[in-house]
N, C-alpha and C positions, 0 to 999 in steps of 0.2 A: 393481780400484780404479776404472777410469772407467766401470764398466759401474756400481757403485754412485754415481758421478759424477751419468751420466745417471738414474738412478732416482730423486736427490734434486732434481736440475733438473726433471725431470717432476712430482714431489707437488708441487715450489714453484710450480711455472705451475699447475698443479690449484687448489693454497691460494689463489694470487694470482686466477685465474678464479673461483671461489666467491668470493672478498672480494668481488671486484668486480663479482659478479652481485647479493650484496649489497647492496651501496652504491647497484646501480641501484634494486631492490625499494623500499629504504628513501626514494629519493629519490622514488620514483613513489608511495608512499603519502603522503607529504608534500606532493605537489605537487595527491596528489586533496584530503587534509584541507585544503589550502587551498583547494580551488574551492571545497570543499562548506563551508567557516566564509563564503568570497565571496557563495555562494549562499544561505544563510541570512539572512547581514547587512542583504541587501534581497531581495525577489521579482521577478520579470520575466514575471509571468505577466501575460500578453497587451498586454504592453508595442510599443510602437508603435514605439523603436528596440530590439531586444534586447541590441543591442551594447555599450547604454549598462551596462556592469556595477558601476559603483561609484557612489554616491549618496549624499544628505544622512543625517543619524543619525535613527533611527524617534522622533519624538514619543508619550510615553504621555500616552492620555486618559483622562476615568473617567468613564462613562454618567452619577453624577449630575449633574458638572458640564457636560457635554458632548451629554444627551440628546437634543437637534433635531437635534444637529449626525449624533449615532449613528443616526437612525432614516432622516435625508435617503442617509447614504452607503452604509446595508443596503439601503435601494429601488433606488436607483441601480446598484448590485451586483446588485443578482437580478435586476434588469431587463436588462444586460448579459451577465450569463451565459447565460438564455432566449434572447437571440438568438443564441448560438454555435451550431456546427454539431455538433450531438447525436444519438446515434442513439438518440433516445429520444422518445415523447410528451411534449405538455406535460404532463399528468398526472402520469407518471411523473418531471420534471424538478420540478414544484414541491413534490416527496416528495423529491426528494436535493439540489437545490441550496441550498436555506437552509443545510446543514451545511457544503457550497464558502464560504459568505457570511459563515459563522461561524471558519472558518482564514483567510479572507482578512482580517475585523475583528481578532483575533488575531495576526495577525504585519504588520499594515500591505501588504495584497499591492492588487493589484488597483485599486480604484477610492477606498480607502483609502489615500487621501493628499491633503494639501492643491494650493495651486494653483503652487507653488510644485516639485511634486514629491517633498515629505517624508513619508513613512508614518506614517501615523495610527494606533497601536496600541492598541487599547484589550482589555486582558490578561485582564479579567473577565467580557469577553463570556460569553454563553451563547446554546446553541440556538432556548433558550426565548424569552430577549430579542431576537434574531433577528427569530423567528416573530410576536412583539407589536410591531416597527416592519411588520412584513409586512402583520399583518392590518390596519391601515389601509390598505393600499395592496388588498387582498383580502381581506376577511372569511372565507372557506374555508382560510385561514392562520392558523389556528388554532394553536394548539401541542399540545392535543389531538386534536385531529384530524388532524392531519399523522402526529403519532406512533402514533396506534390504526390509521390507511392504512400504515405501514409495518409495524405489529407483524402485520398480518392478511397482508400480501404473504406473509413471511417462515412463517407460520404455513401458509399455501396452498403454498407451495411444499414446506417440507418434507413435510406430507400428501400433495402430489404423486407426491414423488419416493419414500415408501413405499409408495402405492398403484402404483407402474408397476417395482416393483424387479421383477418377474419376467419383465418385456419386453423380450426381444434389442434391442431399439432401439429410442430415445424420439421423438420429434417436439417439441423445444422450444416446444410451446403449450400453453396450460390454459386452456380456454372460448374458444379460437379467436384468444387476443393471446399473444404472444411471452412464456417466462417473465420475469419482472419488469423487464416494458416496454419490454426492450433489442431495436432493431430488426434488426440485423442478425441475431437468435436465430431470427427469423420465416423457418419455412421448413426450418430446418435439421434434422437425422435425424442422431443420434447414434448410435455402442453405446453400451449402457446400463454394461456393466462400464468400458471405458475413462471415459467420463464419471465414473461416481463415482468411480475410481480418482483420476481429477485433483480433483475436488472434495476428496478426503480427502486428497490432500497439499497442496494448500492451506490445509483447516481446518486442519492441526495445524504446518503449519511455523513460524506466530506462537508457538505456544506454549513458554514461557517453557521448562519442563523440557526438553522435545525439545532447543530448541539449548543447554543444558545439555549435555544425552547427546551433540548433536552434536561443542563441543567436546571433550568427555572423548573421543568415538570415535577423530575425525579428527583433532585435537589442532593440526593445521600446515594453513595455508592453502596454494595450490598454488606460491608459491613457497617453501615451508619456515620459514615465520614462525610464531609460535605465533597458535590462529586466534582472534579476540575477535569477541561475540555480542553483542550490550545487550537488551535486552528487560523485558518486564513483564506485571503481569496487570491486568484490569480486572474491577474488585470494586466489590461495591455496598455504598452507603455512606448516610447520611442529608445529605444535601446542607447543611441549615444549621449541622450540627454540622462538618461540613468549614470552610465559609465562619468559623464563631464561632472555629476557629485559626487562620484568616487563610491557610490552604492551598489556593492559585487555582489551582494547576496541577500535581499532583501525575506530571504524566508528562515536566516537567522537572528533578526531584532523582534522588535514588537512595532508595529508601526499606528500610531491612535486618528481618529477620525483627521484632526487636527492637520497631523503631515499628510497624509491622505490628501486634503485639500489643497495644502501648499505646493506639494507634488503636479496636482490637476490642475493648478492656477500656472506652475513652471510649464506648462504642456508636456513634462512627462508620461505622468498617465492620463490614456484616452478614456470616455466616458460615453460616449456618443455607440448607441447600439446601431453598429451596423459592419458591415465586413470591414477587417484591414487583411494585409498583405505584407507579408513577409519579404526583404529585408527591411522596408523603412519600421515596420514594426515588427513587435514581441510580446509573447507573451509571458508572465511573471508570477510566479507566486508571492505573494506578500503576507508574513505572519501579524495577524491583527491580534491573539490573543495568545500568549507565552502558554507554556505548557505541552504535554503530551497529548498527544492524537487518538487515533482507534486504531486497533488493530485488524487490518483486514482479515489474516488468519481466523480471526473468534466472530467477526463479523458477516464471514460466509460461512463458519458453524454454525451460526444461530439461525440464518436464515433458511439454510438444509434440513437443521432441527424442527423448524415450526411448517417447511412448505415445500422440504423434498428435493430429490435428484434433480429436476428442472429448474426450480430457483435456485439451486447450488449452482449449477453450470449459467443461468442468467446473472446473478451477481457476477462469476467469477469473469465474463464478458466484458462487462458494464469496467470491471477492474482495471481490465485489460484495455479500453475506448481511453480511458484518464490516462492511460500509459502516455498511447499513439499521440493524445492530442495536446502532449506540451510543443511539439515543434511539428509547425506544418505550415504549409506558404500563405494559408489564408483561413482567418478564423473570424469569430466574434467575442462579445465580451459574455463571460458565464461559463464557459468552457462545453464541450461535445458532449461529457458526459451527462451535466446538469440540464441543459437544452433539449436533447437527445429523450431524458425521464420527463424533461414537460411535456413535450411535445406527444409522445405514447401515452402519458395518461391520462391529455387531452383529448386525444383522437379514440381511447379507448372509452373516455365518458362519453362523446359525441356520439359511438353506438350503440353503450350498454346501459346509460343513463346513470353508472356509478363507477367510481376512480377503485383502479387496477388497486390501490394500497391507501390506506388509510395516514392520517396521520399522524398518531399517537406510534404507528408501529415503526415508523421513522424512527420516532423519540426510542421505541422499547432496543431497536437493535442500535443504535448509538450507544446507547448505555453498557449495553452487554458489551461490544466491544472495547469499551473507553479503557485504554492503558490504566490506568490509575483507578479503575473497578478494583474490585478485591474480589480474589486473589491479584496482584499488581503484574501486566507483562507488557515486556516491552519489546515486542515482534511486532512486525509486518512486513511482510514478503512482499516483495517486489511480484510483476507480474511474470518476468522471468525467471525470479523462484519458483513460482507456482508452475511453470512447463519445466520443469528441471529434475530429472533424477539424480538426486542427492549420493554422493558418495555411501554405501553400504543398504540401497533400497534398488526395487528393480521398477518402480512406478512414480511417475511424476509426483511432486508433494501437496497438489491440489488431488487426488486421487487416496493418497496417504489421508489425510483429511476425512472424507467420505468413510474409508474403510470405519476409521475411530468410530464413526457417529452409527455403522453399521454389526458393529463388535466383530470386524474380522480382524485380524490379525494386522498391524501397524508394524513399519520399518521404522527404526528406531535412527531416528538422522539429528540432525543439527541444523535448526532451523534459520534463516534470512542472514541477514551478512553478522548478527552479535552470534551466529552459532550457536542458539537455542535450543536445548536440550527438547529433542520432542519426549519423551518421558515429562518433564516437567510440565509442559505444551499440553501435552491432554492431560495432565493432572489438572491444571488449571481451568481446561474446557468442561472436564468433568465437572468441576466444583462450582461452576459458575452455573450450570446447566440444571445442578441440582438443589441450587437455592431459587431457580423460577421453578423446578418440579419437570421438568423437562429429563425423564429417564431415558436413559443409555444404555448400552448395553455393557459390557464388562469389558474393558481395557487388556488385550495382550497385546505380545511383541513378535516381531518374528524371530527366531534364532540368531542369532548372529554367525557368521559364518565361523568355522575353528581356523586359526593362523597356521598357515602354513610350518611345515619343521622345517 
């Protein structure tokens, strides 16, 4: 009898320990959804105090009534960002920043706000409109032009990378500049299999099906929660028949098979695989499933973790391809990046008789990044974070990254626009790394510099 005593006092400390390991899960995914609704509510990108986290409520404006005012605070924004510390040509910066210029007009970040400090939203922004207060400011600001220089990058690159597939190792140049303008690329000597190996789990980890499969595989986040995914696709569509339903931002709803089809029956979205062409069309992201995404950040962690400095730098490409290829004169449906990883590990089965990445390990690096994994984070850097020295580091923060995974010494910044504590950032990378058994090496910081007297 007290031998089943203790049997029953034992599963009750077990129940009561599961509760209460529980309780804590539940209370640290609450505690992340509230930074990340904090960090939304206002931006902090390259705010002068970071600290300041709470602010007035974002005023919406609308370009007609508000056009001098939109076109003074998109010059003043590019002209601010071009002076950041990038590891990039100007060249190559006034091909990616106007689209930084066009999420900052969009959620009131940055230099959008009045003088008062309130965020100046204006929701209808576009690229395009963007690029028309730009080219006063620069005539080669074109919006054709900007967009036919990205569509040809992206076109040079992939030509690239099937012209050199059968070379043990690449040298990240073509015509003697770094591929697509990123400096620290310059110089550097890949393998060519690891490389596309991370390029191809980056093109497909966005994709909407895969973390589908992901959850159906994995089903439980690493603390035993059921695991949720959000995602969506970007499909092209006729831009003024979008606008004549009054639909400005179709990657803030949910949108189900259902509209989908109504949509494709309105001839809004196209369907037919085959090239269109910019202005009469567009293309679009449409969120099919609510929820949180992946975090690219923990997403090229893992993949450096299992397959190295060359899949580090091939995902963070492949990243950087999804950048380029929201706006360019002429696309198809599926987008650069997802085409781009068929297309490579088709032509790398056609010579080696087997696919560059399996894919189960699709499913594994979905997981590891999925926001709402445990521990909960709610980053992703933009690809212009990732080339960007961060206020108080002396090395891009893709670079920042790497060092974590190699135990040197990490700059202590504030990561993507919720200004993410990177202390917390690799706390998280740590924890997540070491419930697959994937060891690290020990986490420091660099000093921080002493303030001046």
């Amino acid at each position: 009898m007290a031998r089943h005593d203790r049997h029953d006092r034992r599963q009750g400390g077990r129940r009561r320990g599961r509760r209460a390991d529980s309780r804590r899960h539940a209370a640290r995914r609450i505690e992340a959804l509230l930074d990340a609704a904090r960090g939304r509510s206002q931006d902090h990108y390259d705010r002068r105090d970071p600290s300041a986290r709470r602010g007035p409520r974002p005023k919406l404006l609308d370009i007609a009534r508000h056009g001098p005012l939109f076109d003074r605070l998109a010059v003043a924004d590019f002209e601010y960002l071009m002076a950041r510390d990038l590891a990039a040509d100007a060249a190559t910066l006034r091909l990616l920043l106007p689209q930084s210029v066009l999420g900052r007009a969009q959620n009131g970040h940055g230099f959008w706000q009045d003088e008062t400090g309130q965020p100046l939203v204006f929701r209808e922004a576009t690229f395009d409109r963007i690029l028309t207060a730009l080219e006063a400011f620069d005539p080669d600001l074109r919006a054709d032009r900007v967009r036919e220089a990205r569509r040809r990058r992206l076109d040079r690159l992939g030509a690239w990378l099937l012209e050199n597939l059968d070379e043990p190792e690449l040298l990240l140049e073509d015509g003697g500049e770094p591929v697509l303008g990123v400096e620290f690329l310059r110089g550097q000597r890949v393998e060519t299999r690891d490389f596309l190996r991370g390029m191809l789990l980056a093109g497909w980890m966005d994709d909407l099906d895969q973390r589908r499969m992901c959850m159906a595989h994995h089903r439980r986040t690493f603390a035993g929660d059921a695991l949720e995914i959000g995602g969506g696709r970007t499909l092209v569509v006729r831009p003024e028949r979008l606008r004549e339903l009054g639909i400005i931002d179709p990657g803030q709803g949910e949108f189900s098979n259902v509209d989908l089809d109504q949509l494709t029956a309105l001839g809004v979205i196209q369907t037919e695989d085959r090239e269109y062409a910019w202005p009469g069309f567009e293309q679009v992201f449409f969120r099919l499933r609510a929820g949180e995404g992946v975090c690219d950040d923990l997403s090229l962690i893992w993949i450096a973790a299992r397959h190295g400095w060359s899949a580090f730098l091939g995902a963070f490409l492949m990243d950087a391809v999804d950048t380029y290829d929201k706006f360019l004169t002429r696309f198809r449906p599926g987008g650069v990046d997802g085409r781009l990883a068929t297309a490579l590990q088709e032509a790398w089965r056609e010579r080696h008789g087997e696919p560059l990445v399996a894919g189960k390990e699709i499913l594994d690096v979905i997981r590891f990044g999925a926001k709402l994994n445990d521990p909960p984070c709610f980053l992703s850097s933009s690809h212009r974070r990732f080339i960007q020295t961060e206020v108080g580091a002396k090395i891009p923060t893709l670079i920042n990254h790497w060092r974590f995974l190699q135990g040197e010494p990490v700059y202590e910044i504030e990561l993507g626009y919720t200004r993410f504590p990177a202390r917390k950032f690799y706390a998280i990378a740590r924890e997540r790394l070491e419930i697959l058994e994937i060891e690290v090496p020990p986490t420091s910081f660099v000093p921080r510099s002493m303030p001046r007297r």
